[in-house]
N, C-alpha and C positions, 0 to 999 in steps of 0.2 A: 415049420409047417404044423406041429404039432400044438405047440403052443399056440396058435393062430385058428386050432381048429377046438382046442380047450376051452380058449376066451369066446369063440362063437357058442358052442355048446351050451356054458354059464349064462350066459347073457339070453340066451334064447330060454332055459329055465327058468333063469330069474324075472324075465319078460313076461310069460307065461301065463303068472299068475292070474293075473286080472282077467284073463280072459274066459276063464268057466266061475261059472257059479258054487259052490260056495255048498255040500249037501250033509245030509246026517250022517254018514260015513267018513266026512274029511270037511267039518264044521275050520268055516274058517273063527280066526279072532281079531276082537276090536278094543284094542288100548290109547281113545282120543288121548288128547293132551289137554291143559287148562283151556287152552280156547278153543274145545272142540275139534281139534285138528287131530289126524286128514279123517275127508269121510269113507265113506263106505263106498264104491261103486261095485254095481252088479247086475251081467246080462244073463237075466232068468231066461232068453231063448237061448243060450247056452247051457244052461243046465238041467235038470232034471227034478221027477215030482217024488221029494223026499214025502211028506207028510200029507194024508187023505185029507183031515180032519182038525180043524182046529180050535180050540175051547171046548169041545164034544159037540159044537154046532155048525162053525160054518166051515163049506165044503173051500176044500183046497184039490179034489183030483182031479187028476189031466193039469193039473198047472204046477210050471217049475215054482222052487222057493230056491233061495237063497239062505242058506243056515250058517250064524255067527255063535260063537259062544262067549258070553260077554262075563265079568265079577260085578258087581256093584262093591266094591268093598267101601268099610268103615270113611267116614269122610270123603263119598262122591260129590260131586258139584254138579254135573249135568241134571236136567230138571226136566226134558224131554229128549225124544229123536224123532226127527222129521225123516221123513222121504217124500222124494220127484221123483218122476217118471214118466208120469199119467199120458197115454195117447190113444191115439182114437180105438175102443174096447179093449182097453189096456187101463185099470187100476190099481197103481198099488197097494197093498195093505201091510203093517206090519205086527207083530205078535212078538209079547214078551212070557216066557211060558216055563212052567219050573220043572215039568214031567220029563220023560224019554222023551229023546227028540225027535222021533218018528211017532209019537203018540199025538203030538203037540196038543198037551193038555195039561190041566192047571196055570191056565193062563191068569195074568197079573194084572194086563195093560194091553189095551188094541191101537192102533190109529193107521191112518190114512192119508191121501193127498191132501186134504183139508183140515188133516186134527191131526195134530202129534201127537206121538203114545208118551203120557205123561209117566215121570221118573217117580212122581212123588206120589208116600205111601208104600214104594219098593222097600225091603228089605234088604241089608246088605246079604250079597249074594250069590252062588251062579246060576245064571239064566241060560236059556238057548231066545236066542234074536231073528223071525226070519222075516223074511219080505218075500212075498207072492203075491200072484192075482186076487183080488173083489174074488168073493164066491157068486158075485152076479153076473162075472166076465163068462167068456164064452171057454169052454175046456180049449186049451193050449194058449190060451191070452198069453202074451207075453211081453217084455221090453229091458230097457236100459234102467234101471233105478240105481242111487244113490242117495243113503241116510247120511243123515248130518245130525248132530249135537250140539250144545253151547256149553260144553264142561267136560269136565274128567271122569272116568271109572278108574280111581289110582291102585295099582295093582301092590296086595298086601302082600306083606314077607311071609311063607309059610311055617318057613324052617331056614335055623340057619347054625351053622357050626366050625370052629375052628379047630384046628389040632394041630 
């Protein structure tokens, strides 16, 4: 019985995950693989409004983000990231941004339902990644979005030692 109430427990945390958003206090992470695999999904009405402000211009409050922490390191391949979402007063945007993550500022790269936030020109890296509402949406806009990529951010050795 124990065992049986263990393996429910696990499975119910490991389940979990997907199911909140992703904020500046417990930023999730994104390590695609060469062919962009797996994406990102995330429900911003499940989560909450980490960041007011973003590039020092457009408004992000009253609206959940979704917060990734991504590397670009030395020899990435991906070239953009896309997000869907988009529904009725519902657009998503996303922000690639080198500041504290709750500043969301010195941003890199923007995009949208319609533009991908372009890779190139990035710096190898770390970034915070988020995806929240249009600052033209209505405060608490929110929905289902998922970014997607066509490449890798391959994660470099920092340190490494035998003994």
């Amino acid at each position: 019985m124990k065992m049986t109430c263990l393996a429910l427990l696990v499975a119910g945390v490991l389940g979990s995950g997907a199911a909140f958003a992703q904020t500046c206090g417990a930023p999730g992470a994104w390590n695609p693989d060469a062919t962009g695999a797996p994406p990102v999904a995330t429900d911003l009405c499940a989560g909450s409004d980490s960041v007011a402000l973003y590039c020092g211009v457009l408004d992000s409050q009253g609206k959940n983000d979704g917060i990734y922490q991504i590397t670009l390191a030395a020899g990435f391949t991906a070239t953009s990231i896309s997000v869907s979402g988009a529904a009725a007063g519902f657009n998503p945007v996303t922000y690639l941004y080198t500041a504290g993550c709750a500043t969301g500022d010195g941003c890199v790269h923007t995009g949208d339902a319609n533009t991908a936030l372009p890779l190139a020109g990035a710096s190898p890296g770390a970034y915070f990644l988020s995806v929240t509402a249009a600052a033209s949406d209505a405060l608490g806009a929110c929905g289902t979005t998922t970014m997607t990529t066509n490449g890798t951010f391959p994660v470099s050795l920092q340190n490494f030692s035998v003994e």
